[in-house]
C-alpha positions as CSV (number, residue, x, y, z in Angstrom):
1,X,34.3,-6.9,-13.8
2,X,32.0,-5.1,-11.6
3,X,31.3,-1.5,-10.2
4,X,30.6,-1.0,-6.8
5,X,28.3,2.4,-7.7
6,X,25.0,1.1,-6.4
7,X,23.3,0.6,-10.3
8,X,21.5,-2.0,-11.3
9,X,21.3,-3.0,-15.2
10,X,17.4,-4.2,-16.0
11,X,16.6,-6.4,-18.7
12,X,15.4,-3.8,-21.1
13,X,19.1,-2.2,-20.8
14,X,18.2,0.6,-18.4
15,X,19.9,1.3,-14.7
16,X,18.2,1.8,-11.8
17,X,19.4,1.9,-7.9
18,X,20.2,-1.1,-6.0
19,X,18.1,-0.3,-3.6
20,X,14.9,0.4,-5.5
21,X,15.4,-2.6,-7.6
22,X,12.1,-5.3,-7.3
23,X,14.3,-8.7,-6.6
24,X,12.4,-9.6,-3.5
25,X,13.7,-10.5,-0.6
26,X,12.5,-13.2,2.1
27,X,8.7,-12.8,3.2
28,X,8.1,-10.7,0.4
29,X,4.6,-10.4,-1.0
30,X,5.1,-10.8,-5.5
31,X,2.2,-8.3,-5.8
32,X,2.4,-5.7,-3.5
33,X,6.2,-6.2,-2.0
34,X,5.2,-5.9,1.6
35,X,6.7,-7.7,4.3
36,X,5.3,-8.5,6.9
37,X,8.0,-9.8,9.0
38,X,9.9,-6.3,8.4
39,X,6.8,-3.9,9.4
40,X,4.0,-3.6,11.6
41,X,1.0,-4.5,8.7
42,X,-3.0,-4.2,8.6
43,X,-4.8,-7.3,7.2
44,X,-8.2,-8.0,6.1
45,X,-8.7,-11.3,8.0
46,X,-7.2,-10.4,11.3
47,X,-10.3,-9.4,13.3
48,X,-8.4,-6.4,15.2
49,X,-6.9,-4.8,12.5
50,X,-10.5,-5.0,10.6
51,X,-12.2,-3.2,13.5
52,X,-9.8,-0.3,13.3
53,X,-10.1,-0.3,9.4
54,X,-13.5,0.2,9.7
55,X,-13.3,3.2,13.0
56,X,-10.6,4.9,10.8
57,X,-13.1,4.5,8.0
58,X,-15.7,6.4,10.4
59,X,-13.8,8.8,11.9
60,X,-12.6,10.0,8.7
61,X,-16.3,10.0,7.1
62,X,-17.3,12.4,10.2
63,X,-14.8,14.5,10.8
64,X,-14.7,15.6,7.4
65,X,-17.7,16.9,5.6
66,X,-16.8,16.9,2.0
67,X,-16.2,13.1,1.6
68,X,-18.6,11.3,0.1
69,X,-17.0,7.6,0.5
70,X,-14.5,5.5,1.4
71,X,-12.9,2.6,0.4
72,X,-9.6,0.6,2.1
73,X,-7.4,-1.2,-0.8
74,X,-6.3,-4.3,-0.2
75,X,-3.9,-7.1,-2.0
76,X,-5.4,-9.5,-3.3
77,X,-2.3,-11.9,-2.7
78,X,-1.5,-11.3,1.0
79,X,-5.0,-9.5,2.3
80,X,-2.4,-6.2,3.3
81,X,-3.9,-2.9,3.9
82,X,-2.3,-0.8,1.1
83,X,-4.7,2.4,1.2
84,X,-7.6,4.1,1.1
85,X,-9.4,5.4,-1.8
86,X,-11.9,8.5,-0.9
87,X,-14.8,9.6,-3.0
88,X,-15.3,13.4,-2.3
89,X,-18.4,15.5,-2.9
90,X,-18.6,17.7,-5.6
91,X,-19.4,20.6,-4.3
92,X,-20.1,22.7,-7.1
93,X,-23.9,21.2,-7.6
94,X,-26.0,22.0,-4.6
């Protein structure tokens, strides 16, 4: 007999929502769970979508002063942009 209340029961005994649960659908990347047949994704060996890593990257480093670096994330299974990591300045030792 089942419920039709959205929860799923985990192997450890706990519930979580459907929806939130990590089975993984069709396209889906095991380690980061992006799909790229669902959304518009950035990837390191796509030539275009390194260029505008690299301007975002730029633009971000001169339009604001007080970061120091900047670093894009990447999966290491499907090459997906996941983020950007910044390094900012401490400013308290001038």
């Amino acid at each position: 007999m089942g419920f039709k209340d959205g929860l799923t029961k985990q192997k450890d005994g706990t519930y979580i929502l459907s929806h939130k649960s990590k089975e993984a659908k069709e396209g889906d990347c095991i380690e980061c769970g992006q799909n790229p047949k669902s959304r518009m994704l950035m990837f390191k060996y796509n030539t275009e979508d390194f260029k505008l890593v690299r301007e975002y990257i730029h633009d971000h480093l001169t339009s604001y002063s007080n970061t120091k670096s900047m670093k894009p994330i990447w999966c290491k299974k499907c090459q997906a942009l996941l983020e950007y990591k910044a390094t900012l300045k401490d400013t308290k030792n001038k």
